[in-house]
N, C-alpha and C positions, 0 to 999 in steps of 0.2 A: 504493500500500500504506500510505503515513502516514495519507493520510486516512481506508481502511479503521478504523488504529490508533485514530484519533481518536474514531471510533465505537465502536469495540470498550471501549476503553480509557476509564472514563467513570468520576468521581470519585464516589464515595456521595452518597447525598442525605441520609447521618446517620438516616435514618427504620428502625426496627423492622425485619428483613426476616424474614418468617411462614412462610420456606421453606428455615429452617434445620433441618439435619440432627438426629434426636432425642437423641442422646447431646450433643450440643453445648447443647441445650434449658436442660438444668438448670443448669448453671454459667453461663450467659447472664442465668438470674433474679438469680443474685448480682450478677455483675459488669457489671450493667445498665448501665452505659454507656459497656460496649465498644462498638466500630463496625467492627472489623478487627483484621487482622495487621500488625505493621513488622516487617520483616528485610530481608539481602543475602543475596544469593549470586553463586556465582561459577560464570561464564560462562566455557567456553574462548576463548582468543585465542592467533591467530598474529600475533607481533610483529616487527617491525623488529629485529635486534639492537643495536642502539644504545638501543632504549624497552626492550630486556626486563629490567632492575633495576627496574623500576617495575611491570611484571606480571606478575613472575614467583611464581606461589606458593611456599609453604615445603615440603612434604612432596613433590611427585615433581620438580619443577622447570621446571614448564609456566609455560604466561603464561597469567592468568584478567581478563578486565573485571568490576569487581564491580556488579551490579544492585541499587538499592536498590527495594521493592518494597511495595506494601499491599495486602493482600486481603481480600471480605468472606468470611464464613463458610460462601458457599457455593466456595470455592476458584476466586471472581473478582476476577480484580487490576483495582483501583480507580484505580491510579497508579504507575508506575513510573520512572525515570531510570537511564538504563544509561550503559554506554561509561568509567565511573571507574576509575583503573588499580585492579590486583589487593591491591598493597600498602598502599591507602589503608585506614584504620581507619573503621568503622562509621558511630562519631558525627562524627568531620570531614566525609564524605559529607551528613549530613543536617543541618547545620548549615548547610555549603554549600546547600543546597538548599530551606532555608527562608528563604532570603534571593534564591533562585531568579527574576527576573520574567518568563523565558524558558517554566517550569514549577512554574506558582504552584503553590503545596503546598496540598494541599487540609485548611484546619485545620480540629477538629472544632469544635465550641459550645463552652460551659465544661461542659458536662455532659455529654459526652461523648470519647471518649479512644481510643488503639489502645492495643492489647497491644504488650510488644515486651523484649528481652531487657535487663541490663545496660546495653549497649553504647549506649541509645538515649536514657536519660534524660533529663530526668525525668516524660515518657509512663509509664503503667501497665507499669512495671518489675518484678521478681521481688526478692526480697530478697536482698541480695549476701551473700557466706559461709554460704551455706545451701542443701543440697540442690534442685539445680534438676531439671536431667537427665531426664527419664521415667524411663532405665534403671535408674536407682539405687533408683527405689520399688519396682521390681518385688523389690528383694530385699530391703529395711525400709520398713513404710509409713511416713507422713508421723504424726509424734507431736505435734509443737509447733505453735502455731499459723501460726507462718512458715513451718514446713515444709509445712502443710497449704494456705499459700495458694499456693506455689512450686509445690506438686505439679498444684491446680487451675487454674491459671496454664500451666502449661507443658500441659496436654491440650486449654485451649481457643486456647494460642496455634499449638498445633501446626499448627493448620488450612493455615499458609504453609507449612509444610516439608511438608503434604501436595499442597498447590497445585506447591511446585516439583517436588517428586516426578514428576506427572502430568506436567508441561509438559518434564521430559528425557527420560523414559520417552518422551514421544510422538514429541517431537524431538534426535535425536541427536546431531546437526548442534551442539544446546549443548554438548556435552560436548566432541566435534571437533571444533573450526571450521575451516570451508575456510579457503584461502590466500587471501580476497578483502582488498582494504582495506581496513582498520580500521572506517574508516565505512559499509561495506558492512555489516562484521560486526556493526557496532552496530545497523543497521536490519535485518539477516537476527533478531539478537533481540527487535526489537521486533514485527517481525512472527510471530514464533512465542509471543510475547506475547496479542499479538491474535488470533490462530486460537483459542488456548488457550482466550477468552474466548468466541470466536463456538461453538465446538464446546460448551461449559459451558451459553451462553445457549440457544441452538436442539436442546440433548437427545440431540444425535450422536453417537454412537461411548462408549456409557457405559463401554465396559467399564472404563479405568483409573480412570475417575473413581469408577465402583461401588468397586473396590479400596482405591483410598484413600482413600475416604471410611469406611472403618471406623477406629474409635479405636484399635482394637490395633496399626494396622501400625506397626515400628519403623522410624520415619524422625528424624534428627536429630541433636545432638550430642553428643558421648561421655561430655565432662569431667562428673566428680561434682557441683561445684557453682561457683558465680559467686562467682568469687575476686578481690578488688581487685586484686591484685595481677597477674590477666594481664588484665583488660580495661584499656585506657585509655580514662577516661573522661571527656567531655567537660560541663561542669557548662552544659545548653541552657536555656533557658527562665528568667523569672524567679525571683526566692527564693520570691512568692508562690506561683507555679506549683508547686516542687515542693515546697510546706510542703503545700500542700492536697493532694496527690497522695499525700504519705506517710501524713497522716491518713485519706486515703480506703482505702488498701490497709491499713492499720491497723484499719479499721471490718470491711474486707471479711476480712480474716485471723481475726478474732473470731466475725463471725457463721458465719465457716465451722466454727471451733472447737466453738461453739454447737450446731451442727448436728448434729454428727457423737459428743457427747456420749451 
C-alpha cells in the first residue's frame, strides 16, 4: 500500500493545470502563481494513555494526529506528512518538515507559491486582523482592499477544506480510528490518502467530489478573523522571502480593489 501511496501521492510539477474547476478560473488569473493549498487537519487517534496530553484535542477530548497537507485545485493532495501529535501548532509542523530529508518538501520556483492561512507564513498568507472566514462575508461584503483580498483568498484556498471534506465523508475510519497501532493508524491515513487521489484521478464514484466541488458548500473555520493574538506564529523563511511576499499580496489586494471598482 506505500508504494500504491507513492504513486498516488505525486508532488506538482508547478505547470498550469487546464482542468481546473470554472469558478476557481477567475481568481486563478489574479493570483497567478498559486500552485495549491497548505493546511492541517486533524485525524482521529486512539492513544496510549501515557501519549494522550500530546493528542489530545481541546473541545471534546479525543486524541487527533494532525496531517499537514497540499492540494492542487482539483482537490489532489500533492504531498502530505501525517502521524504529528494533535497539540503540535501548525507552523512548528512545517518548519519541521522543510528541513525534512526523509520527505523532501516539495518547494515551489520563486514565482510560484501555495495559498495557506496565518499559521503558515510567510507563503501567500491572508492579512492578519482582518476578516478572513467565508462566513462572515456572507453577512458584510468585503469593503477594503485587504478585506477584499482575505475574502478572494479564502474561496480559492478553500479548495483543501473541500478536499478534506470529501476524503472523511468517504472515509470514516478518519474521524474513528480503530484500536490499531499508532503506526498502523498513520499508514491506514495514508492510504485513505491515496485512494482519495486514485478515485479523483481515474473519474470514480463522482458523487462527493461533484458536491464539493461547488463554491457554496460551507466547509471551514468559524472565527471572524486572523487575530495575532490566537495564532502563534512562527516567523519561516527568509526576510527577503516574506518582504516580496507582502509586496506581492499588496499588488494582488489592489488590482482586486481595481476590479471590482
Amino acid at each position: 500500500m506505500m508504494l500504491f501511496a507513492k504513486d498516488m501521492i505525486v508532488p506538482t510539477s508547478f505547470n498550469p493545470n487546464p482542468n481546473i474547476p470554472g469558478h476557481n478560473k477567475r481568481l486563478l488569473n489574479i493570483f497567478k502563481g498559486a500552485v495549491g493549498a497548505l493546511d492541517e487537519t486533524l485525524i482521529h487517534a486512539v492513544v496510549p494513555t501515557r501519549q494522550q496530553d500530546l493528542y489530545r484535542g481541546k473541545e471534546k477530548g479525543d486524541c487527533y494526529q494532525n496531517v499537514l497537507a497540499i492540494c492542487d485545485f482539483n482537490m489532489i493532495f500533492t504531498f502530505i506528512v501525517v502521524g504529528w501529535e494533535g497539540t503540535t501548532h501548525d507552523s512548528r509542523i512545517l518548519s519541521k518538515t522543510l528541513t525534512d530529508s526523509h520527505a523532501p518538501f516539495p518547494f515551489p520556483p520563486s514565482d510560484k507559491y501555495y495559498l495557506c492561512d496565518a499559521a503558515y507564513a510567510p507563503r501567500m498568507a491572508p492579512y492578519r486582523n482582518v476578516r478572513y472566514w467565508l462566513g462572515d462575508f456572507r453577512r458584510r461584503r468585503a469593503l477594503t482592499n485587504k478585506e477584499k483580498f482575505n475574502h478572494a483568498h479564502a474561496k480559492l484556498r478553500n479548495v483543501i477544506e473541500h478536499a478534506f471534506g470529501v476524503l472523511k465523508e468517504r472515509f470514516p475510519i478518519l474521524k474513528r480510528m480503530a484500536p490499531f497501532p499508532l503506526e498502523t493508524q498513520r499508514n491506514v491515513t495514508v492510504a485513505c490518502f491515496a485512494l482519495h487521489n486514485f478515485i479523483r484521478k481515474q473519474c470514480l464514484d463522482n458523487e462527493l467530489f461533484t458536491q464539493y466541488d461547488q463554491p457554496d458548500v460551507s466547509i471551514g473555520n468559524s472565527r471572524g478573523q486572523i487575530d495575532a493574538d490566537e495564532d502563534r506564529v512562527e516567523a519561516l523563511g527568509t526576510a527577503s522571502d516574506r518582504e516580496y511576499m507582502t509586496q506581492l499580496r499588496d499588488e494582488i489586494a489592489e488590482q482586486l480593489m481595481q476590479s471590482t471598482e
